[in-house]
N, C-alpha and C positions, 0 to 999 in steps of 0.2 A: 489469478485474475490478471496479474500485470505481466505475464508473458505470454496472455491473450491479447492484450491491446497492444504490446508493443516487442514483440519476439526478441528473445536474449537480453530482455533487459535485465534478468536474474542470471546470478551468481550462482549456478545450480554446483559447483563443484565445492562451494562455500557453505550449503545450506547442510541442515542433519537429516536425514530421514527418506531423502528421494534417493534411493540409490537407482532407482530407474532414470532417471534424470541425470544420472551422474554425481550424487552425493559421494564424497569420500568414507563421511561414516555413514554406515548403512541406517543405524536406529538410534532414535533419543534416548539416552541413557540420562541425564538430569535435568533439573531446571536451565542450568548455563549454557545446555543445547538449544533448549525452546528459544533462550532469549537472543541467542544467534541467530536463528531464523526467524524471530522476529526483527530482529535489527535487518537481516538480508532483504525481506519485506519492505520494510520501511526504504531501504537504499531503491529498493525495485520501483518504487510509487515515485519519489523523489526522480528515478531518471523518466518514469511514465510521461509526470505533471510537466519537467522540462524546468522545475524551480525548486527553490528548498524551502522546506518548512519548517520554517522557526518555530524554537519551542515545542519540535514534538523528536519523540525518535522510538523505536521499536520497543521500549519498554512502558510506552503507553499503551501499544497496544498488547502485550503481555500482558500486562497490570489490568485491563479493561473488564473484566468480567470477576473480580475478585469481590469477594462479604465483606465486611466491615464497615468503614464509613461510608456511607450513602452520598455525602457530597465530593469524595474522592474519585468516587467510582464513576457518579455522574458527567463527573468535569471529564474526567478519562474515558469513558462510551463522547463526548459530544468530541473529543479530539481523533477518536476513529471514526468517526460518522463525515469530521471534514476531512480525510483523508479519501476517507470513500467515496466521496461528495466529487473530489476532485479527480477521481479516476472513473468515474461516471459523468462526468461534464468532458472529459477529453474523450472519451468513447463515444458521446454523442458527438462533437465535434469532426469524431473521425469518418463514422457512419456517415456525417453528411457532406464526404469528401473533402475531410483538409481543410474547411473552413477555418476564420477566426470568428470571435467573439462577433467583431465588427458588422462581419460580414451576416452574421446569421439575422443580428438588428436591424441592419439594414432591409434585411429579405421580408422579414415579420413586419416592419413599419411601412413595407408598400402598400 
């Protein structure tokens, strides 16, 4: 999704599993692969958004769908959901040419 919004902003020689892409390794072989391409992910959103974001980083969203405690897991889905959030505000953004935040206020309060 974020090298739909924003081309090459993924490390695709970095990531595990796209060998079509140019992955070096072809296929996930463990967990410590997934968590690599999630952390690739999260670096991908971070160049998207233009800012960093504090307090989160690719192992939330690995961790995000896991059993066990229900407030763990909740807190972890609401820290993907603002990453999401954020890369669906800058794709609207884009879609309406390049605006800022400003600007789009501006347009709605005429």
């Amino acid at each position: 999704m974020c090298d739909k919004i924003k081309p090459d902003c993924v490390d695709w020689p970095a990531t595990v599993g796209f060998k079509d892409k140019g992955s070096k390794i072809p296929a996930v072989r463990n967990p410590f692969d997934v968590a690599a391409n999630c952390n690739q992910a999260f670096l991908a959103c971070e160049k998207v958004i233009g800012k960093p974001l504090h307090g989160l980083n690719g192992i939330d969203i690995q961790n995000c769908d896991l059993g066990g405690d229900k407030k763990a897991v909740s807190i972890q889905r609401k820290n993907l959901l603002a990453m999401v959030w954020q890369l669906v505000r800058q794709h609207a953004l884009q879609i309406l040419g390049n605006k800022s935040e400003a600007d789009v206020l501006a347009w709605a309060n005429e």
